[in-house]
Residue, then its C-alpha position, 0 to 999 in steps of 0.5 A: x493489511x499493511x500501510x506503508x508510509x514515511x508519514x505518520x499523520x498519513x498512516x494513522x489517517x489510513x489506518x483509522x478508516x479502515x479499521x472503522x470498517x472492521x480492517x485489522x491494520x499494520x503500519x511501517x514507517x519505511x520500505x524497509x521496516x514494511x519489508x521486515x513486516x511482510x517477512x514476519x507475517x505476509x498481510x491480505x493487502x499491501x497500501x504502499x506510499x509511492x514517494x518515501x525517503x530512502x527507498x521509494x515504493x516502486x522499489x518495495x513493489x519490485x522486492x515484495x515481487x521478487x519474494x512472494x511473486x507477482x500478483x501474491x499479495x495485492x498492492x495499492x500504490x497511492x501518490x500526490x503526483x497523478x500521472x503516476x498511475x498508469x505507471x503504477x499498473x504496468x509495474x503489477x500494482x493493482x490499484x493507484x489511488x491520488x492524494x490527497x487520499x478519499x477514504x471513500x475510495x480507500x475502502x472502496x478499492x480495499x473492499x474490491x481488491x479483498x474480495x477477488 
């Protein structure tokens, strides 16, 4: 899987819950250096931060959309403002998760979202 996040304090939070669980996790630090990952190797799940520098998540949704289609790689969108949520569905993310982040729901949605 793939974290994508401008905060490297956040991706390493990420990424060590879930490779406690035995996740094997990339990170980006940027919607252009995720981009550049996805095309070098395309990961099982995409966890994408909605508020980064440059280009923001939604952007990155729209292009890992244009290039691998919608619904291709699942996409949890994660943001400290709440309200964006129902925007994160309509937009073809597959879940929304609230920071501050709750590893509990991480891997919950993580775990679900693999196995369909």
């Amino acid at each position: 899987m793939l974290v994508v996040d401008d905060d490297a304090g956040l991706r390493d939070f990420i990424r060590a819950n879930l490779e406690a669980d035995g996740y094997v996790v990339r990170e980006a630090g940027s919607a252009d250096e995720g981009l550049a990952a996805l095309d070098a190797e395309p990961p099982d799940l995409i966890l994408l931060d909605v508020q980064m520098p440059k280009m923001d998540g939604w952007e990155m949704l729209r292009r890992v959309q244009e290039r691998h289609g919608v619904d291709t790689i699942p996409v949890i969108m994660y943001s400290g403002k709440l309200d964006q949520a129902g925007e994160a569905e309509s937009r073809g993310a597959q879940a929304f998760i609230g920071k501050p982040l709750d590893p509990s729901r991480l891997l919950a949605a993580t775990k679900q979202l693999l196995r369909s």
